[in-house]
C-alpha distance (Angstrom), angle and dihedral (degrees) to the residues before:
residue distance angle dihedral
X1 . . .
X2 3.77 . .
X3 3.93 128.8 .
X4 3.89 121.4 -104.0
X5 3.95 98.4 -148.8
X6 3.60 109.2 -161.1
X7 3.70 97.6 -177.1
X8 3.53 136.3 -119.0
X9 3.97 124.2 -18.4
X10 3.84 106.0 -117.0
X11 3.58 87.7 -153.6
X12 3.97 99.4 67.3
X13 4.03 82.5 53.7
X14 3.25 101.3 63.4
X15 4.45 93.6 37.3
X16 3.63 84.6 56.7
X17 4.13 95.7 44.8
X18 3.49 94.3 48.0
X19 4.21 88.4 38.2
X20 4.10 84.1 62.1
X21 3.84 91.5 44.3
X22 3.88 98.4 44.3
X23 4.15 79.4 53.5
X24 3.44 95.3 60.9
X25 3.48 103.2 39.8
X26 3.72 86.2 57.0
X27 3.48 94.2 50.0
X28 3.55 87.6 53.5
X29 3.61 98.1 48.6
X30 3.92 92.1 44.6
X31 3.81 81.9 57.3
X32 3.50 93.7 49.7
X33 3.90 86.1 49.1
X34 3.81 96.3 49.8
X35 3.24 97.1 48.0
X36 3.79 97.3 45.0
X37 3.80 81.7 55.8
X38 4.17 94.1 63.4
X39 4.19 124.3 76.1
X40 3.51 97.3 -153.9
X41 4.52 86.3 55.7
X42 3.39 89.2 59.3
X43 3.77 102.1 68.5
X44 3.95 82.5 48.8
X45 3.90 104.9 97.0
X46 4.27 101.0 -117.2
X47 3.82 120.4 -117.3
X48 3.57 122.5 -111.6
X49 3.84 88.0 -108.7
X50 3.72 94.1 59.3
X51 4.03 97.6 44.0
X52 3.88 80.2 55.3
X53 3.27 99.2 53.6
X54 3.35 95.3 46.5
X55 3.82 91.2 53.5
X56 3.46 91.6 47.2
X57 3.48 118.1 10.9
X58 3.43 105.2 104.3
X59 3.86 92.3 53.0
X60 3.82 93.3 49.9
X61 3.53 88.7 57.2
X62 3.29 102.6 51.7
X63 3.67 94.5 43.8
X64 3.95 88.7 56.5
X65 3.73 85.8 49.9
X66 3.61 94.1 57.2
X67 3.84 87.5 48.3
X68 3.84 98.0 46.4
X69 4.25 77.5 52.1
X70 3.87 94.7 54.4
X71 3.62 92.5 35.4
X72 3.85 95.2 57.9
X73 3.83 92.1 36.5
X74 3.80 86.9 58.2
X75 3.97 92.7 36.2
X76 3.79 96.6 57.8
X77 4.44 95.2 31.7
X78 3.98 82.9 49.8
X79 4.41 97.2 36.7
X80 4.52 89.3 84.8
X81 3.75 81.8 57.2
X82 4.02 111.1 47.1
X83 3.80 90.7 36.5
X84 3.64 122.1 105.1
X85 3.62 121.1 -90.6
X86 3.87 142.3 -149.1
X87 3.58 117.3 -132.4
X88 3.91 138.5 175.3
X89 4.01 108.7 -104.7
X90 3.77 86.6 -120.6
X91 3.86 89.0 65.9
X92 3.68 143.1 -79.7
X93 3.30 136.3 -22.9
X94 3.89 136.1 -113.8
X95 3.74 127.5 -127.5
X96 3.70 93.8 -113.4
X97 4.43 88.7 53.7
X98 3.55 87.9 50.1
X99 4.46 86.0 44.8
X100 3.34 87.0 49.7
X101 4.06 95.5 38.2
X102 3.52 84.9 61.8
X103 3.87 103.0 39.5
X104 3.71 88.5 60.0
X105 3.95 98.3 46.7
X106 3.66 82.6 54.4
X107 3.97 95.9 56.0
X108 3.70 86.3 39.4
X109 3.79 88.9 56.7
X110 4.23 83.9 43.0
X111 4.02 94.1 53.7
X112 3.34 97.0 42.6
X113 3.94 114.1 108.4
């Protein structure tokens, strides 16, 4: 048997991309939060970073949300596909071999003492 590698799914690249950047744009809007929160911040001028967030924050987040959704929809529908996969060294194998592949693990698993 040899392993059919089909490379990397594209899917878990972009989960964990927008993972890092839904991270930091929660840091930065917990931040923004905290230091709303304090008297003595407020006579501090704000940094460009926090007036942004506080413009647009909330809708940045919730667009990354929707993304990390999609992306891990896609990443687990896709994950049967990009994974590696045994084959007979005469070739590859069908969709009912690999049915029937796993039917008879399954009664193997059933049988077994």
């Amino acid at each position: 048997m040899s392993l059919i590698r089909r490379g990397v799914n594209p899917f878990y690249v972009v989960l964990v991309l927008a993972a890092v950047a839904f991270t930091l744009t929660a840091s930065a809007y917990g931040v923004m939060t905290v230091r709303g929160l304090k008297p003595a911040s407020r006579t501090e001028p704000e940094s460009e970073l926090i007036t942004y967030m506080r413009r647009n924050g909330t809708r940045i987040m919730l667009y990354e949300i929707g993304i990390l959704a999609l992306a891990s929809g896609l990443a687990m529908a896709t994950d049967r596909y990009w994974s590696p996969e045994q084959t007979p060294a005469s070739g590859n194998i069908t969709a009912d071999e690999r049915t029937n592949r796993g039917q008879s693990e399954l009664h193997k698993k059933e049988n077994a003492p």
